[in-house]
N, C-alpha and C positions, 0 to 999 in steps of 0.2 A: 286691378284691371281697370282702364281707362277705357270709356268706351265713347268720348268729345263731346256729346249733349245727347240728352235722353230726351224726349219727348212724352210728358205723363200722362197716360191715359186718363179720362174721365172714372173710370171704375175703380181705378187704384187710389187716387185722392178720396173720392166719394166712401170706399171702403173706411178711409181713416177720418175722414170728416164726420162720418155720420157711423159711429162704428159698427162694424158690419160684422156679425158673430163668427161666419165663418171664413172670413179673408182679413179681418182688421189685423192678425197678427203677421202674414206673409206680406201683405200691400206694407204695411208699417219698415219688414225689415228689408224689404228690399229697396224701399226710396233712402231709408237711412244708406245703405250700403252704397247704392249708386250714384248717392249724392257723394259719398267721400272720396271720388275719385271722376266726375263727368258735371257737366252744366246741365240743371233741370230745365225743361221749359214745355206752357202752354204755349197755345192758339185759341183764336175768340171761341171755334165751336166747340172746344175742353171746357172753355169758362161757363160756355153757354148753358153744356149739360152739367156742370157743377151748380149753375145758379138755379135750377127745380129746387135742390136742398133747403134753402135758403129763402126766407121772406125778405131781408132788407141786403143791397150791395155792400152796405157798411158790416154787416157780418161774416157777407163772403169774404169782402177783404180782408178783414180781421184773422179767418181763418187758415186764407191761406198761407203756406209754409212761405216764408219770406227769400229762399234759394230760389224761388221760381221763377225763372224769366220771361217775357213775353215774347211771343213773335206772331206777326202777321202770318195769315195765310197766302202764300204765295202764288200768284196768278197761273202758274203752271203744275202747282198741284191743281185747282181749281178745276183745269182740263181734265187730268190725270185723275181727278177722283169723278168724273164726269165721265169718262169715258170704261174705268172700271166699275161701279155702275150699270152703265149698259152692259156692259159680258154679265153682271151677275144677274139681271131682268132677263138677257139672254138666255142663260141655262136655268131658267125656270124659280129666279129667285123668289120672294116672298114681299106681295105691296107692303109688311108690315115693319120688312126691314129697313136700317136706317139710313140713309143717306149721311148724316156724321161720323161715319166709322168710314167713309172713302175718303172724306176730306179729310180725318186725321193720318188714318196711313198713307193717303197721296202727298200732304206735307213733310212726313217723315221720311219718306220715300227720295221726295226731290231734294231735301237739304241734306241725306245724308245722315240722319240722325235714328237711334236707334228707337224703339219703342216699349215703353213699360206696359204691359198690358195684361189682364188675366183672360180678354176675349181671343185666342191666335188663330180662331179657327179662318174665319176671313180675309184676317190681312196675310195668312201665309198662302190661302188660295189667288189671293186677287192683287198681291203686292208680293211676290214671291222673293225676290231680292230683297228685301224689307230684314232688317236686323231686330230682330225681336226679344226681350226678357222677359216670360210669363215663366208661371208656377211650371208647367212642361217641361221647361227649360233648366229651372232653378229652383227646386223645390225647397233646398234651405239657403235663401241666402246668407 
């Protein structure tokens, strides 16, 4: 299955960075499997929240899987996570929620790219076009 660049969630890296008892085996198999067939890649606010993990950048780096590619965040997700946002403060969201999770599916979003994630419940309400691969979806990779 090809599915042209994946975009890796914060949760799924973090699962296998810092292994996670109950997801370090499904986040594990599904970046392997997706990588043998698509292009991975961050954005600064994936790196951002993978950097709590982490006391020195020279670790994170170190850490991370070397497939990973970078990309900017794009000025037009920046609206688009901006403006989904306000519909979820709208219908009564929560000040506790995060604002990273629009910027990430707003990126994924505008370039087209799918998203690795075990959080769907969000990006399926608030990015509904959004191409998604959680545990929901894919329970054994």
């Amino acid at each position: 299955m090809t599915v042209g660049t994946v975009l890796v969630d914060s949760n799924v890296l973090l699962d296998i960075l810092i292994p996670d008892p109950e997801w370090e085996a499904w986040s594990s198999a599904a970046l392997a499997r997706v990588a043998e067939s698509s292009l991975l890649a961050i954005n600064p606010i994936i790196y951002t929240e993978l950097s709590v993990g982490f006391d020195r950048i020279e670790d994170l780096e170190a850490a991370l899987p070397q497939e990973l590619q970078r990309e900017h965040l794009p000025w037009d997700a920046a609206f688009l996570a901006g403006k989904a946002f306000l519909l979820y403060r709208r219908r009564s969201g929560a000040k506790s929620s995060t604002l990273p999770d629009f910027f990430i599916g707003a990126h994924a979003a505008v370039r087209g790219h799918t998203l690795l994630t075990r959080d769907s419940r969000r990006f399926r309400s608030y990015f509904p076009t959004l191409a998604l691969i959680t545990p929901e979806d894919w329970s054994t990779p």
